[in-house]
C-alpha positions as CSV (number, residue, x, y, z in Angstrom):
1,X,-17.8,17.4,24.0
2,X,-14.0,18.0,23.1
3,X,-11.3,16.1,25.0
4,X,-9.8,18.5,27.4
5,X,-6.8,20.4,26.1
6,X,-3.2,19.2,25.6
7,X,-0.9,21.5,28.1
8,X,1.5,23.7,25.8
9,X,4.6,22.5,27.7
10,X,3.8,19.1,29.3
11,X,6.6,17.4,31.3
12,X,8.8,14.9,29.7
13,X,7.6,11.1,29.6
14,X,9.6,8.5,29.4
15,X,9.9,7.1,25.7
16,X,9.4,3.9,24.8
17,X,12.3,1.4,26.3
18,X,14.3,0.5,23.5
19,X,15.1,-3.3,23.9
20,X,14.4,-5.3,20.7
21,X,16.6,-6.8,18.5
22,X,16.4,-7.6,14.6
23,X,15.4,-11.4,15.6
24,X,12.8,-9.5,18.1
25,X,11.9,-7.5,15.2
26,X,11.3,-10.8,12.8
27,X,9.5,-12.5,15.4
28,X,7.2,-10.3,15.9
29,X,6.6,-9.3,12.2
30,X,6.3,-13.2,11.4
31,X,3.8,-13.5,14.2
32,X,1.8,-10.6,12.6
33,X,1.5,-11.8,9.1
34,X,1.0,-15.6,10.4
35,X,1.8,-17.9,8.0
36,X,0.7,-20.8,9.5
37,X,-3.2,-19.3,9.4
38,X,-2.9,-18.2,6.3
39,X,-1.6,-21.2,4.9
40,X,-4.4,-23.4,7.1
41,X,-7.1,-20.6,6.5
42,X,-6.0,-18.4,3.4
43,X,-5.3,-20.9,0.9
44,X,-8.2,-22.4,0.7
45,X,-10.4,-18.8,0.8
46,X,-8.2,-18.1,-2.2
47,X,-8.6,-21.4,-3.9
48,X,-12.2,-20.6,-3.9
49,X,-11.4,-17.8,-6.4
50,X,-8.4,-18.7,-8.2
51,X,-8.7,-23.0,-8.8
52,X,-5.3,-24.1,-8.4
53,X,-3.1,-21.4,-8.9
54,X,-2.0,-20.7,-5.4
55,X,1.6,-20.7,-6.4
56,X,1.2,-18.0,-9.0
57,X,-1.2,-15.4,-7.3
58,X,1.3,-15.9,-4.3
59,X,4.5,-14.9,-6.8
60,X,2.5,-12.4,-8.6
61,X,1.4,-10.5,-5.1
62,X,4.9,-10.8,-4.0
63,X,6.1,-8.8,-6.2
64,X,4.0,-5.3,-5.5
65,X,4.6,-6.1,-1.7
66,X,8.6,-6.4,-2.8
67,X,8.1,-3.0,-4.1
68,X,6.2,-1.5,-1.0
69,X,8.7,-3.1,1.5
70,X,11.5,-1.1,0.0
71,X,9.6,1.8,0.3
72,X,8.9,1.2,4.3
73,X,12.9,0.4,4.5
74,X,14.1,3.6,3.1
75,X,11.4,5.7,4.5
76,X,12.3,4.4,8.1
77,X,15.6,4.6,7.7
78,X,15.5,8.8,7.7
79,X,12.4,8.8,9.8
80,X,12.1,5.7,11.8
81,X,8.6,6.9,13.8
82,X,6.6,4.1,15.2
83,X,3.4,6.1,12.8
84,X,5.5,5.3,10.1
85,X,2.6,5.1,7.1
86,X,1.0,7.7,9.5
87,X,4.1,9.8,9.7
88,X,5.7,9.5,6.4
89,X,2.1,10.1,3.9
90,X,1.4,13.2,6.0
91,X,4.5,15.1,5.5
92,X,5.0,13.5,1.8
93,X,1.8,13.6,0.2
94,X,-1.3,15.2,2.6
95,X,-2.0,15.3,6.3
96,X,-5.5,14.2,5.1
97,X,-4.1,11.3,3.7
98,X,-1.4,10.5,6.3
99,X,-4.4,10.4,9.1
100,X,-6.5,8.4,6.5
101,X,-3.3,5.6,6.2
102,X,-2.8,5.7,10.2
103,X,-6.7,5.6,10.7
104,X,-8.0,2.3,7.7
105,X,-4.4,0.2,9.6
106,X,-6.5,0.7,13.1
107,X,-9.4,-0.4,11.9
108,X,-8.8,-3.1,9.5
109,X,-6.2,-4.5,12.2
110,X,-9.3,-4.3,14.7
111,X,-11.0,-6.1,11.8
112,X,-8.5,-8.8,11.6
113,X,-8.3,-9.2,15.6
114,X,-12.1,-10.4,15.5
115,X,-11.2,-12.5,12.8
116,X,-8.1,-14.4,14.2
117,X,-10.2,-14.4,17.7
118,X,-12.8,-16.8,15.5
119,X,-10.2,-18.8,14.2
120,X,-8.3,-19.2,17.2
121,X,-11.6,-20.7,19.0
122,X,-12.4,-22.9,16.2
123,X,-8.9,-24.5,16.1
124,X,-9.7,-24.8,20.3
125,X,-12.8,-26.2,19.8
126,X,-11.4,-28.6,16.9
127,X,-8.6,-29.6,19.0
128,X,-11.4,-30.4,21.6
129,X,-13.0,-32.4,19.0
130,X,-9.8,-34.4,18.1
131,X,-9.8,-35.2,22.4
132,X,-13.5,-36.6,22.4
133,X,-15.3,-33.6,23.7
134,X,-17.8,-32.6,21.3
135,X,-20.6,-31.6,23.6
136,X,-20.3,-29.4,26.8
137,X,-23.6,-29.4,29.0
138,X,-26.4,-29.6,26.6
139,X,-24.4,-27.5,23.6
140,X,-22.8,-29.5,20.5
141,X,-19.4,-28.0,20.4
142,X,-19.3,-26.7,16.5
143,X,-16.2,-25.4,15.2
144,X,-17.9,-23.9,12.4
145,X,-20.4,-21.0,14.8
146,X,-19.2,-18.0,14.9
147,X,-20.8,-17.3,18.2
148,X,-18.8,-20.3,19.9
149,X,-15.3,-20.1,18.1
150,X,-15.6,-16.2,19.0
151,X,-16.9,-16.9,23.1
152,X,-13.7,-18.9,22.9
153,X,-11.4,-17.0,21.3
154,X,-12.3,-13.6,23.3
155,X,-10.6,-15.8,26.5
156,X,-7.5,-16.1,24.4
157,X,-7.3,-12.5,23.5
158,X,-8.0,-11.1,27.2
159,X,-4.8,-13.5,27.8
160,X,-2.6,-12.4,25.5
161,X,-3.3,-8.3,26.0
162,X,-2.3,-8.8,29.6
163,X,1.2,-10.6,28.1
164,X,1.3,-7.5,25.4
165,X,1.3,-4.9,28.8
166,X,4.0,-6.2,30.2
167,X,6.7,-5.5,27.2
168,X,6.9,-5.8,24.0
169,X,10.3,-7.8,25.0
170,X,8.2,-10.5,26.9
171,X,5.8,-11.0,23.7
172,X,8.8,-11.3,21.3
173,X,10.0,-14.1,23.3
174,X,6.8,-15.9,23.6
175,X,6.1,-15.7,19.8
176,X,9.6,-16.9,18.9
177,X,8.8,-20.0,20.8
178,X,5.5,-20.2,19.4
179,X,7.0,-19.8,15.6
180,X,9.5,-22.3,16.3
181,X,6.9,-25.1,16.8
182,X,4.5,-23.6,14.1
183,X,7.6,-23.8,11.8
184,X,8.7,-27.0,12.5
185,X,5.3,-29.0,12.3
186,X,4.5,-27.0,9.1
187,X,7.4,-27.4,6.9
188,X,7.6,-31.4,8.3
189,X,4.0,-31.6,7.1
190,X,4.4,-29.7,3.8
191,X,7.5,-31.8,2.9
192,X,5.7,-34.9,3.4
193,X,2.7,-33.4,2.0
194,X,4.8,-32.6,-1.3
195,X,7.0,-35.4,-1.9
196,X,3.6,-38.0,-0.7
197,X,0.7,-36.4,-2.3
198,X,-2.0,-38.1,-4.5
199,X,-2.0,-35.4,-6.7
200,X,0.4,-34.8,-9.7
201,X,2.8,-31.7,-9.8
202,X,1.9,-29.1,-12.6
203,X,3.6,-26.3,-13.8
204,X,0.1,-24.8,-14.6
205,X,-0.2,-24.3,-10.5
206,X,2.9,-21.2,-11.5
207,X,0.5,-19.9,-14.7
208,X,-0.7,-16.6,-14.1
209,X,-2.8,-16.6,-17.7
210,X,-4.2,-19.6,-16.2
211,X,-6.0,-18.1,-13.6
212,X,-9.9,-18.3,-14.9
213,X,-10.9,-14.1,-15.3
214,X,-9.6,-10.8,-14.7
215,X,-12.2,-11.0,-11.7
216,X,-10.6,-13.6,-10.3
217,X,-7.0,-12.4,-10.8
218,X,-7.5,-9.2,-9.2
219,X,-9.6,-10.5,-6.1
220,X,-6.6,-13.1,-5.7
221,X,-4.5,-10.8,-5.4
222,X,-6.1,-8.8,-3.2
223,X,-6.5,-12.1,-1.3
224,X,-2.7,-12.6,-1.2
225,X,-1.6,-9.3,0.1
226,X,-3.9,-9.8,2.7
227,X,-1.9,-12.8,3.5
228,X,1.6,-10.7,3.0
229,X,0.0,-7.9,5.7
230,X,2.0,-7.4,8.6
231,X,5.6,-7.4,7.8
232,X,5.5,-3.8,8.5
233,X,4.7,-4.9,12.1
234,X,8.5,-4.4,12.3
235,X,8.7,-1.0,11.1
236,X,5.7,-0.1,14.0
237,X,7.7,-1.2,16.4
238,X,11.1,0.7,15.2
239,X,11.3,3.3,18.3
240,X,11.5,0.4,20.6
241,X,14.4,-1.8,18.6
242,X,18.4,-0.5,19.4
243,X,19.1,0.5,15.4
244,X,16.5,1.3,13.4
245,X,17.8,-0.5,10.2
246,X,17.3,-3.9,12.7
247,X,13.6,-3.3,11.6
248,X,14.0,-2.8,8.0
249,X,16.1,-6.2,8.2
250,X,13.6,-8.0,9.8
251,X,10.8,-6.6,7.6
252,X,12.6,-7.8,3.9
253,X,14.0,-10.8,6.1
254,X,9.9,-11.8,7.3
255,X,8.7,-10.8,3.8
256,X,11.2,-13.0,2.1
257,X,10.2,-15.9,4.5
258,X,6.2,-15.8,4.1
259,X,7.1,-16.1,0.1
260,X,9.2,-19.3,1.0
261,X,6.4,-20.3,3.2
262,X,3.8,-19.7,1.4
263,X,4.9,-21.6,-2.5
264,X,5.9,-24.1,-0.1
265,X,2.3,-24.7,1.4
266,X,0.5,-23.9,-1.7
267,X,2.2,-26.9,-3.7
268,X,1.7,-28.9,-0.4
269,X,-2.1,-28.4,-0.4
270,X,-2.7,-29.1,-4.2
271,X,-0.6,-32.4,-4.1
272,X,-2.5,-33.4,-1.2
273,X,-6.1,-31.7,-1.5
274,X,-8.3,-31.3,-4.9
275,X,-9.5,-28.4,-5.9
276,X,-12.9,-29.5,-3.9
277,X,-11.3,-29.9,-1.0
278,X,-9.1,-27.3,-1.0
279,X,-12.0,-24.5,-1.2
280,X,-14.8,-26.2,1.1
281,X,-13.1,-27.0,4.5
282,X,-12.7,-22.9,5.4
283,X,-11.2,-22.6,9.0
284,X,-11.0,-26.5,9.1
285,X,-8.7,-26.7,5.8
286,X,-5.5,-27.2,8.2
287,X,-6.9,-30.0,10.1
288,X,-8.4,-31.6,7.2
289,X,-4.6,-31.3,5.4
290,X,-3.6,-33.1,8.7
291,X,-5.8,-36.4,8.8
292,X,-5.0,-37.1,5.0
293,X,-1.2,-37.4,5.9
294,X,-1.2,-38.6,9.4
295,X,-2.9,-40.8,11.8
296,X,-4.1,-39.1,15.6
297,X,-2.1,-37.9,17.6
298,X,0.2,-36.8,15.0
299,X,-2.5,-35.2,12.9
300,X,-3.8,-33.2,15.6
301,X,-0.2,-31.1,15.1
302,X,-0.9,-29.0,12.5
303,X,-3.9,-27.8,14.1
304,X,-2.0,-26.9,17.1
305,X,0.4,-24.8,15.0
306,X,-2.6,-23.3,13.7
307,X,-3.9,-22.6,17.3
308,X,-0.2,-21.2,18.3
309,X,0.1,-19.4,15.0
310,X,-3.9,-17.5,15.7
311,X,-2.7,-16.8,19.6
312,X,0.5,-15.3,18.2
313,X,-1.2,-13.1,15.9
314,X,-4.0,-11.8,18.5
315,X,-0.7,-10.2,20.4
316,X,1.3,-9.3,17.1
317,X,-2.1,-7.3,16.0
318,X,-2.8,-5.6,20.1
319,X,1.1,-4.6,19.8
320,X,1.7,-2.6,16.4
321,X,-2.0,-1.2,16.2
322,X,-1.1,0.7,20.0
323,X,1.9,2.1,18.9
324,X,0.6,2.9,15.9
325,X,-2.4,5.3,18.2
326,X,0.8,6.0,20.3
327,X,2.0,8.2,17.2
328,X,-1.0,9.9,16.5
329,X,-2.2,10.4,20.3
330,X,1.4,12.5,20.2
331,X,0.3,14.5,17.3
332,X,-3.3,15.0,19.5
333,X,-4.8,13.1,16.5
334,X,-6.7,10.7,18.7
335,X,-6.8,11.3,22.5
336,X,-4.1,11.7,25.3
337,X,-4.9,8.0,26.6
338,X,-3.6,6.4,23.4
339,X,0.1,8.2,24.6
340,X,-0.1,7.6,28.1
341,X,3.3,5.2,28.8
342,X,3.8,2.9,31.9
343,X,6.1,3.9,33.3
344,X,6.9,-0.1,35.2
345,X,6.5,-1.6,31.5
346,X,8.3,1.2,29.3
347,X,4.8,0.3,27.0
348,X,1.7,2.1,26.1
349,X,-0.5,0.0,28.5
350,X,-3.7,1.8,28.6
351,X,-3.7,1.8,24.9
352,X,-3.5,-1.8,24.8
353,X,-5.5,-3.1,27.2
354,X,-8.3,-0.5,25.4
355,X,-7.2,-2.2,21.6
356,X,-8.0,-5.3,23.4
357,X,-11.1,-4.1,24.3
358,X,-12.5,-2.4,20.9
359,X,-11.4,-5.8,19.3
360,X,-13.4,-8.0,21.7
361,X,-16.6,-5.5,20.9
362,X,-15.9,-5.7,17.1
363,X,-15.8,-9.2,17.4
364,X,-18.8,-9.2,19.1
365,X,-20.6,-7.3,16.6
366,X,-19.5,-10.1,13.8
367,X,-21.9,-12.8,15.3
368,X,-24.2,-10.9,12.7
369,X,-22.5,-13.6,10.0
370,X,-23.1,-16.7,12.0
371,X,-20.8,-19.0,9.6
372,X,-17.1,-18.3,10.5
373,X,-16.0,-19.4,7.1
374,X,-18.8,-16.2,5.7
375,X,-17.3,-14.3,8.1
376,X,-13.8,-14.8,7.6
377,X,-14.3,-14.2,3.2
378,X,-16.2,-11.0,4.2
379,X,-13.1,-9.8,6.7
380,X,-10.3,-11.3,4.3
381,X,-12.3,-8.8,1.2
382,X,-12.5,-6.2,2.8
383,X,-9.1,-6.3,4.6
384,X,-7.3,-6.7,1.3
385,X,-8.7,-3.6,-0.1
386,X,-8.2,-0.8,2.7
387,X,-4.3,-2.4,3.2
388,X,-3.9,-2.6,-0.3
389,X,-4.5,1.6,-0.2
390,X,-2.8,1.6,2.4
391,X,0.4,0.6,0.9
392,X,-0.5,2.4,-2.2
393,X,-0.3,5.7,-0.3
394,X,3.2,4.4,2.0
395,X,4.8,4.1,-1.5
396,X,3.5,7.1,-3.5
397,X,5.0,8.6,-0.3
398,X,7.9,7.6,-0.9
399,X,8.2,8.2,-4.1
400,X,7.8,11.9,-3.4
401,X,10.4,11.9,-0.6
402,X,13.1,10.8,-2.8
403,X,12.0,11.6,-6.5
404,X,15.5,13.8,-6.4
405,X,17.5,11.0,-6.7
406,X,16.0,9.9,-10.2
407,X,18.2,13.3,-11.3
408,X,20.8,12.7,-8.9
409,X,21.5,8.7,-8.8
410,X,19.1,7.2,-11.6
411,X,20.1,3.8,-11.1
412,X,19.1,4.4,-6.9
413,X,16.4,6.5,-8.1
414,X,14.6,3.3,-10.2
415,X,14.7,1.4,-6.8
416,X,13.7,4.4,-4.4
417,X,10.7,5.8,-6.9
418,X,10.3,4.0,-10.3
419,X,9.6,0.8,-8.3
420,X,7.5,2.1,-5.4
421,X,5.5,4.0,-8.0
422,X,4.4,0.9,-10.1
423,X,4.1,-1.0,-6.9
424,X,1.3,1.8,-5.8
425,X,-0.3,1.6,-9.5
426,X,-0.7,-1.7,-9.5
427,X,-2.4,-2.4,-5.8
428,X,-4.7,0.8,-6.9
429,X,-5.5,-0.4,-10.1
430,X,-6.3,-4.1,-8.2
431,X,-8.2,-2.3,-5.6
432,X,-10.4,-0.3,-8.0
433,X,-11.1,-3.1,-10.7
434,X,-12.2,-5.7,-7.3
435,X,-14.4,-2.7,-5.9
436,X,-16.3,-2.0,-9.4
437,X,-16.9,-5.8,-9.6
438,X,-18.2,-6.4,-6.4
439,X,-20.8,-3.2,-7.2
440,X,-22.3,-5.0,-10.5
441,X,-22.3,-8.5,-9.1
442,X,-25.6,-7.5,-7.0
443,X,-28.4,-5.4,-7.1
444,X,-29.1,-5.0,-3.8
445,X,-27.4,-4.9,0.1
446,X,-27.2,-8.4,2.3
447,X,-25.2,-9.3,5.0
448,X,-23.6,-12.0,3.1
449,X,-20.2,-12.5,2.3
450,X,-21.0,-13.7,-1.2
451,X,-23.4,-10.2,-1.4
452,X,-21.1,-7.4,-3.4
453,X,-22.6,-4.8,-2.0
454,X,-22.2,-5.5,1.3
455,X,-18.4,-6.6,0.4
456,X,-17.8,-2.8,-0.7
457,X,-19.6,-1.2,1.6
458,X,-17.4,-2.7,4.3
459,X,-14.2,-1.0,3.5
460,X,-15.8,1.9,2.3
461,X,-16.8,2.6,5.5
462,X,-13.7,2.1,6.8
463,X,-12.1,4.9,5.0
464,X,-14.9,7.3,4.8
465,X,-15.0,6.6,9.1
466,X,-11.3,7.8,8.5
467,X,-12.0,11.2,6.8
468,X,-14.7,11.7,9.8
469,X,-12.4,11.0,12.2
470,X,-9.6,13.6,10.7
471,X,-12.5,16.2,10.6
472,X,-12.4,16.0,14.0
473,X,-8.7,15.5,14.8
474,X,-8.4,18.8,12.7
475,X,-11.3,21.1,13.5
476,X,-12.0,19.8,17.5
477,X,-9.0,18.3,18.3
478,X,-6.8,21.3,16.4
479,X,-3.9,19.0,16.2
480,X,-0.8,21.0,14.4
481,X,-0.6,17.8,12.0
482,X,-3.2,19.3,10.3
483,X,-0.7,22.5,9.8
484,X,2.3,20.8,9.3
485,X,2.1,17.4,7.7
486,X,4.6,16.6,10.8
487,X,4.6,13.7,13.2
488,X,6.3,14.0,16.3
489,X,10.0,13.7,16.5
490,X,10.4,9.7,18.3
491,X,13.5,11.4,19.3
492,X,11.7,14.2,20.4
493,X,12.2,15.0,24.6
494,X,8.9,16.7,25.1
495,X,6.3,13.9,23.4
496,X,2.5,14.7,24.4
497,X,2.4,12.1,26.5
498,X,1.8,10.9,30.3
499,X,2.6,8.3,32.5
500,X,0.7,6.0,34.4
């Protein structure tokens, strides 16, 4: 049954309160892309695939993600639209492909939620572990089930979608002290890790070439954006900061910190672990980095940054991925709940506290893998390749907005199109060659994360979901995006939206 209609002149809402800063802005985008979980978790799922080269994957995905970050930055700066991918592929390239962009984010972010609400019950159940409870009742606490790290974690992510109603100001000040900790107990750790660990230094760990197949390369990759995702947290957030260049600065100013991060805690990790070690410990890898530097209770630290750095990224997920529906519920994309603003919080409340809900029911639904470390390769996979066509498409955008300059301002028009454009290529090109090889490495479909079929399948449901849901936005829904490739003005006084 369709939704029932839009009025043709609805009253005006309030917006959303503009109160963020560009530190607000990095804190939240630093809490989205969580370094401290993908250094604990990521590196090790990557080590799996590329030996030790988690320096150079980590420099060599950098560099497309440079490219797709300066297209975000320009792009926002002469449509700042808290769609923005959304926003800025519709009106640049297709409204097909714009809903597509705004559509795979959603869902791969609701992907990601279940994920870090696994992870975030492991590291509470390890941290349990490290206290002397191992049993509860007659249950052996395991930090490895994917039914008991996610029971756990769905607490956690209740918590922090009641914190994420209540402003968006309120969460930036609770990740900021939450990074400050993760921060300091990580870089402390990686230091001594570095300048302590068994393991010689190599400049082979910085070899590309080195990296064992082309397989391998491009599903590292793939692996590493992953880790890069959410610096563009910033740019969803852009209608609620005072200038909309203070999220461009904290997106290149987050970006430029995972980087730092990230070569610092892969050299860390392979002084310290072997390439064994490294690749078997899954959501444990953190806390097993921990005990081979320190003694309890100081060892137990870096699994509490890891527990700070997953609850941090449950609310940097809940917060972008309803602003992002905010956008599209204006457009009457998705339905007038997704818009509906409180108008005590200056937020999108019912849109959150429904985001909270989808991801507890999509976590739910991954007990089907019950090993969290299958079930966190199988999310990372298919993650990597819906965000890396996601990007793709923000900077082909881009490119098409601003080709002009290439004839007016060459040297401007190398940075706003040249670079975007080889940026897109290059995360396509990964995309494709990981999708083809996970389709010949099986013969048959398993719900196993080491089953290729079953690794495509995932995000090619993800997208063709998206065209479905257009078809309907379109054809049911008659949304005028459809018409004009146009998101709604942010500055617009008569947004389709309602209050609470």
């Amino acid at each position: 049954m369709p939704d029932e209609p839009f009025g043709t002149d609805p009253p005006a809402p309030p917006a959303l309160r503009k109160s963020l800063g560009v530190l607000d802005g990095i804190a939240i985008a630093a809490s989205s892309t969580a370094a401290t979980t993908s250094i604990g978790i990521g590196l090790g799922v990557t080590a799996g695939v590329v030996g030790l080269h988690l320096p150079a994957i980590m420099l060599l995905a950098f560099l497309p993600v440079l490219g797709i970050a300066g297209a975000f930055s320009r792009l926002n700066r002469v449509e700042p639209n808290a769609g923005n991918g959304y926003v800025w592929v519709g009106r640049s390239l297709s409204p097909w492909l714009g809903f597509m962009v705004g559509w795979v984010n959603i869902v791969a972010t609701l992907a990601f939620l279940a994920y870090t609400t696994a992870v975030t019950g492991s590291a509470l159940i390890q941290l349990a572990g490290e206290a002397g409870l191992h049993r509860v009742g007659g249950l052996a606490l395991d930090p490895g089930s994917t039914a008991q790290t996610t029971a756990v974690g769905i607490v956690v992510l209740v918590a922090v979608t009641l914190t994420a109603v209540t402003g968006i100001r309120t969460a930036a000040r609770l990740q900021t002290g939450l990074l400050i900790f993760e921060y300091v107990v990580l870089l402390g750790f990686c230091g001594y890790g570095i300048v302590h660990g068994p393991h010689s230094f190599s400049l082979s760990w910085f070899d590309p070439f080195a990296i064992p197949s082309a397989t391998a390369l491009a599903q590292g990759m793939l692996l590493s954006v992953f880790c890069y995702w959410g610096f563009e947290a910033a740019f969803s957030v852009n209608e609620e900061v005072r200038d909309p260049r203070d999220a461009s600065r904290a997106g290149l100013i987050t970006l430029v910190t995972m980087l730092t991060l990230f070569l610092i805690g892969s050299v860390a990790f392979q002084r310290v672990l072997s390439e064994q070690e490294l690749a078997g410990h899954g959501a444990e890898g953190l806390a097993f980095f921990g005990d081979r530097l320190a003694s309890q209770p100081l060892a137990a630290l870096p699994l509490v940054a890891l527990m700070f750095s997953a609850v941090a990224s449950l609310q940097a997920g809940v917060i972008p991925t309803a602003r992002a529906m905010f956008a599209m519920s204006r457009d009457r994309t998705l339905g007038p709940v997704w818009s509906r603003v409180s108008s005590r919080y200056g937020t999108p409340a019912a849109g959150t506290l429904l985001i909270g809900g989808l991801a507890t029911v999509i976590a739910a639904l991954a007990l089907v893998i019950p090993r969290l470390a299958d079930m966190i390769m199988a999310t990372v996979s298919a993650v990597g390749i819906v965000v890396a066509l996601s990007y793709a498409l923000t900077a082909l955008a881009a490119a098409a907005r601003f080709r002009s300059l290439l004839r007016e301002n060459p040297r401007e028009g190398v940075r706003a199109v040249v670079l975007p454009t080889l940026s897109a290529l290059i995360l396509l090109g990964l995309g494709g060659y990981l999708g083809r090889s996970f389709y010949t490495s099986a013969d048959h479909l398993e719900l196993r994360a080491d089953n290729g079929w079953f690794l495509l399948l995932t995000p090619l449901a993800m997208i063709t979901s998206g065209f479905l849901a257009a078809a309907w936005a379109k054809w049911v829904r008659r949304s005028p995006y459809f018409r004009t490739g146009t998101g709604t003005n942010a500055d617009a006084p008569q947004l389709i939206a309602t209050t609470d």
